[in-house]
Each structure stands twice: as C-alpha cells, then as structure tokens.
VOPAGU-2260 file (C-alpha; in pm, 1 decimal, decimal comma):
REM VOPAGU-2260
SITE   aa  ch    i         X         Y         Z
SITE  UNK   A    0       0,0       0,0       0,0
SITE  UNK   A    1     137,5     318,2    -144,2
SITE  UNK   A    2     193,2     600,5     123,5
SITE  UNK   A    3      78,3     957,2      -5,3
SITE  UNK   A    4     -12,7    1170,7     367,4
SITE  UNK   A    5     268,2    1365,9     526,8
SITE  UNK   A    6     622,3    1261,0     566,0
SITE  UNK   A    7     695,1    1052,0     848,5
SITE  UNK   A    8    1022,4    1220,5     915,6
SITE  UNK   A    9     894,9    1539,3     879,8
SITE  UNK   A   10     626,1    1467,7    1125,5
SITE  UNK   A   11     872,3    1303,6    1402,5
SITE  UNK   A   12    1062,6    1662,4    1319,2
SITE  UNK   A   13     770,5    1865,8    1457,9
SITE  UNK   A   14     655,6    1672,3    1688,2
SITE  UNK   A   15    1038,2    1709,4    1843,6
SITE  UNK   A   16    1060,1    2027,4    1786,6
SITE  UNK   A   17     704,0    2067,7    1977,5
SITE  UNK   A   18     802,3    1913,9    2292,3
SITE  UNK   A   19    1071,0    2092,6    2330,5
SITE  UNK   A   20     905,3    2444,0    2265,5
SITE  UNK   A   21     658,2    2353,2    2507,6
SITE  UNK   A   22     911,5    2273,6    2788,3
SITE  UNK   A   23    1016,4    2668,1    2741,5
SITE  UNK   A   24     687,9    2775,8    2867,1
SITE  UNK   A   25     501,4    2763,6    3190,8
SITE  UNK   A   26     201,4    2602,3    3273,3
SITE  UNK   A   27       6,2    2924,5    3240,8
SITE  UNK   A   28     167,3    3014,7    2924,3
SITE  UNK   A   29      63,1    2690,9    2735,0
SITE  UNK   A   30    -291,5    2682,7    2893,9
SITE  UNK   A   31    -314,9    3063,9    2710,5
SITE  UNK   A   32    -155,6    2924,7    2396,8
SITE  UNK   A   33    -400,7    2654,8    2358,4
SITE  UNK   A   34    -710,1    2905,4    2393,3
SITE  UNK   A   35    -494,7    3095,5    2143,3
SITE  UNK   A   36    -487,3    2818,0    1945,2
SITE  UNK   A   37    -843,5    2733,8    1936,5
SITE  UNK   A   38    -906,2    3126,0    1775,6
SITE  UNK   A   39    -609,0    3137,7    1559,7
SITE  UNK   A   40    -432,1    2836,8    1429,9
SITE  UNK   A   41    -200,5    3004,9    1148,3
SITE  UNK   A   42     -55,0    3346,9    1372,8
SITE  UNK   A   43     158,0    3555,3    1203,4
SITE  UNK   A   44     455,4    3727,5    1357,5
SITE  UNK   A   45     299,0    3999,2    1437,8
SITE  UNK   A   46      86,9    3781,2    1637,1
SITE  UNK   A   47     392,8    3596,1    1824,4
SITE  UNK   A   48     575,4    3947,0    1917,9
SITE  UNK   A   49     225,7    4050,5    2066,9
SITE  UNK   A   50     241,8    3782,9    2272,5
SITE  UNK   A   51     574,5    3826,2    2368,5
SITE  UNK   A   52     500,3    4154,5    2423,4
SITE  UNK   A   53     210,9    4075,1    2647,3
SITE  UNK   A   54     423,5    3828,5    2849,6
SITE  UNK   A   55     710,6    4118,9    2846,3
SITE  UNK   A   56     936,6    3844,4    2676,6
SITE  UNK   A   57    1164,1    4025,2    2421,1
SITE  UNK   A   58    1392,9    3706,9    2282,8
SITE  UNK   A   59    1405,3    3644,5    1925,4
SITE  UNK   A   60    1421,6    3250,4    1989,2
SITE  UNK   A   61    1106,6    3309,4    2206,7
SITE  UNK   A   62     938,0    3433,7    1864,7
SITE  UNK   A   63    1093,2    3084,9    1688,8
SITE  UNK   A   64     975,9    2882,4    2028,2
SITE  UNK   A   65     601,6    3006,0    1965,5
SITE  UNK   A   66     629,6    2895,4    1586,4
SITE  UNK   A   67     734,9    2612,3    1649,0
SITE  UNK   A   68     501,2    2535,0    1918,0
SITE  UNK   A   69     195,5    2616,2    1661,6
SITE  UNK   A   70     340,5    2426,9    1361,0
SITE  UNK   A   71     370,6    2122,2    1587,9
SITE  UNK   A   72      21,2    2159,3    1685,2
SITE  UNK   A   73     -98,8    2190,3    1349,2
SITE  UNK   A   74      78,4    1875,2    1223,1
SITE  UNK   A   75      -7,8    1683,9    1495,0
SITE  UNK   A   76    -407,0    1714,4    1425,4
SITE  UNK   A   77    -320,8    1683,0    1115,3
SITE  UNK   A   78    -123,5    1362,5    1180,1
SITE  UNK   A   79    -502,1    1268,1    1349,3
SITE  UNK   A   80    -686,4    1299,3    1042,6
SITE  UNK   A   81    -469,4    1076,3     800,7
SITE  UNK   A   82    -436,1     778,0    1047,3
SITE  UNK   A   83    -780,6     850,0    1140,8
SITE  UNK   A   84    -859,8     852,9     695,0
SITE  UNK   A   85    -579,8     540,7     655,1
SITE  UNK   A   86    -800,9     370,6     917,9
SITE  UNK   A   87   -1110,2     395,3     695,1
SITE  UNK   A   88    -984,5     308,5     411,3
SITE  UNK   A   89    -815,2      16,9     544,8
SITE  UNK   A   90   -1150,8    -114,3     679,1
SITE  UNK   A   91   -1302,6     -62,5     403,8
C-alpha cells in the first residue's frame, strides 16, 4: 500500500521540535496558547511578538519557540486525520 499523507520524518521533526518548545513555557503560558490556538491556528509574527510583548518576553528565539510550538500543533491534528482517513480506508 502506497503512502501519499505527510512525511513521516517530517512529522517526528515537529513533533520534536514541539516538545521541546513547550518545555520553554510555563504552565500558564501553554494553557493561554491553547485558547490561542483554538481562535487562531495560522498566527503571524505579528501575532507571536504581541504575545511576547504581552508576556514582556523580548527574545528572538522566544518568537521561533512560539512557531514552532503552533506548527507542531498543526501537524499533529493533522497527523489525526490521516491515520484516522488510513483507518477507513483500510476497513473498508
């Protein structure tokens, strides 16, 4: 059976590079960016130095911390919908 979702390697990548962006915030911080999340899934960088701003964070790799934090979100549901797609069709 012929694979055509996402990379595999490229999805072990993010989901990497999501853990450890996570472990840079605080509880608080990732309970805000998950309501965040639920309102804006594709934040530009405007959007990441408001944050920053509103957290009075001023670190570039901050910035590239929230990124990747919302990137590996984003793959990761969408990592739920092709298993959750391969799983139909393989019943099927």
């Amino acid at each position: 059976m012929a694979f055509y979702g996402l990379n595999p390697d490229l999805l072990a990548q993010c989901a990497r590079k999501f853990a450890q962006a996570e472990q840079k915030f605080t509880n608080e911080q990732l309970e805000y960016l998950r309501q965040y999340y639920t309102v804006n899934k594709y934040p530009l960088s405007h959007d990441f130095q408001a944050i920053a701003k509103q957290w009075n964070i001023d670190d570039f790799h901050f910035n590239i911390s929230l990124d990747y934090w919302f990137l590996g979100r984003r793959m990761a549901e969408q990592e739920i919908v092709e298993r959750r797609d391969q799983g139909r069709i393989a019943a099927a």
